[in-house]
C-alpha positions in Angstrom: 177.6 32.4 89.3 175.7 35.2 87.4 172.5 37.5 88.9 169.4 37.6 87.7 167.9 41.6 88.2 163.9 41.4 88.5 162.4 44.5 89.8 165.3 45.6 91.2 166.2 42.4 93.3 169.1 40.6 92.7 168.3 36.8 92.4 171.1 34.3 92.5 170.7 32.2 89.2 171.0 28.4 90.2 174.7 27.5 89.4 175.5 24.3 86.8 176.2 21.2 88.8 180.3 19.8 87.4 181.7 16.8 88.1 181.3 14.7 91.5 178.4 17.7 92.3 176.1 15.5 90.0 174.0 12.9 91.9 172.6 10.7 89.0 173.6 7.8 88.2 173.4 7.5 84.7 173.7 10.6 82.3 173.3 11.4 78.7 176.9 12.6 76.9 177.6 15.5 74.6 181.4 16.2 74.1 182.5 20.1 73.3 181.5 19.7 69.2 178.1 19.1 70.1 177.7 14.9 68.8 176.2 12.6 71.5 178.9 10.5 72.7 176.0 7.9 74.6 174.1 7.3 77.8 176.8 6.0 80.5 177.2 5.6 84.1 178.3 8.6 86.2 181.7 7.3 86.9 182.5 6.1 83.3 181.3 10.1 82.5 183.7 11.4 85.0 186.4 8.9 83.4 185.9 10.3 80.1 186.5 13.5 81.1 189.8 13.0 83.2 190.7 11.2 80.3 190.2 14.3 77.8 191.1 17.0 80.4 188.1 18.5 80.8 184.5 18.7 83.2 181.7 17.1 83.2 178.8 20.5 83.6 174.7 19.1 83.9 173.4 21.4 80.9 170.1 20.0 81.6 169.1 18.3 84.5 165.4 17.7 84.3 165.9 15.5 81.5 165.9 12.0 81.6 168.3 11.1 82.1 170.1 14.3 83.1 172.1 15.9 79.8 176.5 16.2 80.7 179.0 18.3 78.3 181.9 17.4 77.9 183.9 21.1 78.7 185.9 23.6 80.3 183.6 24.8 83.1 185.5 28.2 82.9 184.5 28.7 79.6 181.3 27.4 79.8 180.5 30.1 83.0 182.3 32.8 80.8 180.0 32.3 77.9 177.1 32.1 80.2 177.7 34.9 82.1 178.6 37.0 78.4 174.7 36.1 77.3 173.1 37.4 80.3 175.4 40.7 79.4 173.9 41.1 76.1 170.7 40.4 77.3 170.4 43.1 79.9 171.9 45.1 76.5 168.8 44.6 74.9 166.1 45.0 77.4 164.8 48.5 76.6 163.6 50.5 79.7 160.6 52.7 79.7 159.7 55.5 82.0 156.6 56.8 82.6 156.9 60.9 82.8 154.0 62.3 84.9 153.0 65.9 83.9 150.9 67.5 86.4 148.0 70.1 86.0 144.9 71.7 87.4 142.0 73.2 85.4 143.3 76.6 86.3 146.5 76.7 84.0 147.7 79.4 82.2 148.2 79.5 78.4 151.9 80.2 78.5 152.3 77.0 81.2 150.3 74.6 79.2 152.0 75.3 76.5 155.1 74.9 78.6 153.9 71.3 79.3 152.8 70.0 75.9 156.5 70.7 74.4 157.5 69.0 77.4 155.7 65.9 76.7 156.5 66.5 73.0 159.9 65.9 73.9 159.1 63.2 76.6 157.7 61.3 73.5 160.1 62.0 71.1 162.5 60.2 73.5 160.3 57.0 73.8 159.3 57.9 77.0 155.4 57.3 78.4 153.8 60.1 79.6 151.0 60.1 82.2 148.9 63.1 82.2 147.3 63.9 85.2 144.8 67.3 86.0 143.6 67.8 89.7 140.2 69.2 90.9 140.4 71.1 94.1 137.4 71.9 95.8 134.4 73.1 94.3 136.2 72.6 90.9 135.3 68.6 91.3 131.6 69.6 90.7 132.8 70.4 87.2 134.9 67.3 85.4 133.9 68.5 82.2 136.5 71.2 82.4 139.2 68.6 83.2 138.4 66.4 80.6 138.4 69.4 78.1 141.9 70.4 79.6 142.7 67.0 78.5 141.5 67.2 74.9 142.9 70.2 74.3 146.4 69.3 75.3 146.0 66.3 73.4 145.3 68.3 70.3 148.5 70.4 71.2 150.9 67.9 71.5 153.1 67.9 67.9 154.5 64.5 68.6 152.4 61.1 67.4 151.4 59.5 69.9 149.3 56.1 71.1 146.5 56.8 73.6 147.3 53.8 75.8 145.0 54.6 78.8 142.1 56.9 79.9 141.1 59.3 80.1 139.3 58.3 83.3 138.2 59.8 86.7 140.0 58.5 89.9 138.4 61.1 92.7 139.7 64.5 92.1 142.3 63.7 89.4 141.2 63.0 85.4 144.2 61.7 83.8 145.8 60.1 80.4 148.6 57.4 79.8 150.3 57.9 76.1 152.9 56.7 74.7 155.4 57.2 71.5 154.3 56.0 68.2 155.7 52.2 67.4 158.3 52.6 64.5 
């Protein structure tokens, strides 16, 4: 039985059904090569596969009639269980970096932070950009949204604006991301 990881919970995947586990009574027949040996009965499926030394596994059993293979359920769970390896292989994770300013920063610091989210990008992370208005300072957004433009125009990386920049109370931020290759 294999695991299924979605948002960090582990899911039990619903295990094939072999052999006597099957409750139809008739079932569609592939053998290990892949032809379709017929529609039978359950128990002349089961036969077969005594016969030939190997399980019956349901590869599909919302069809009509439910589809058997003809196999080594070993194997069979092996192969599954390699897939779902090389699919967690491919799935690509993204982070989203969060850089964090107020419209008071100093030159040398926001430099500080565009080569940081130069190099966040560079590494195909996202980057969320957020400046925070304190006080009387929320009178003024203009001066966070130029804070915003300006480190936009610093940043040496391409990137893609993906969101913003918009106002949620006292906090004006951006959502970027790397450039699609």
């Amino acid at each position: 039985m294999y695991c299924l990881i979605i948002k960090n919970k582990a899911i039990a995947a619903p295990k094939a059904r072999i052999n006597h586990q099957i409750k139809a009574p008739e079932v569609r027949v592939i053998d290990d090569s892949g032809k379709m040996v017929g529609v039978m009965k359950l128990h002349e499926a089961l036969q077969l596969g005594e016969e030939r030394g190997v399980d019956i596994v349901e590869v599909s059993p919302h069809a009509n009639p439910p589809v058997v293979k003809l196999l080594n359920y070993d194997k069979f769970r092996y192969q599954q269980e390699k897939l779902s390896q090389q699919a967690k292989k491919k799935v690509k994770k993204v982070t989203v970096k969060i850089i964090r300013m107020t419209v008071r920063i100093g030159e040398h610091d926001l430099n500080f932070k565009t080569k940081q989210a130069s190099g966040f990008l560079s590494e195909g992370h996202k980057v969320k950009i957020d400046v925070t208005m304190k006080g009387r300072e929320q009178a003024h957004p203009e001066l966070a949204f130029n804070l915003i433009n300006k480190f936009r125009a610093m940043i040496k990386t391409e990137f893609i604006l993906e969101s913003g920049p918009s106002r949620m109370g006292g906090t004006v931020s951006i959502l970027i991301g790397p450039e699609s290759k």
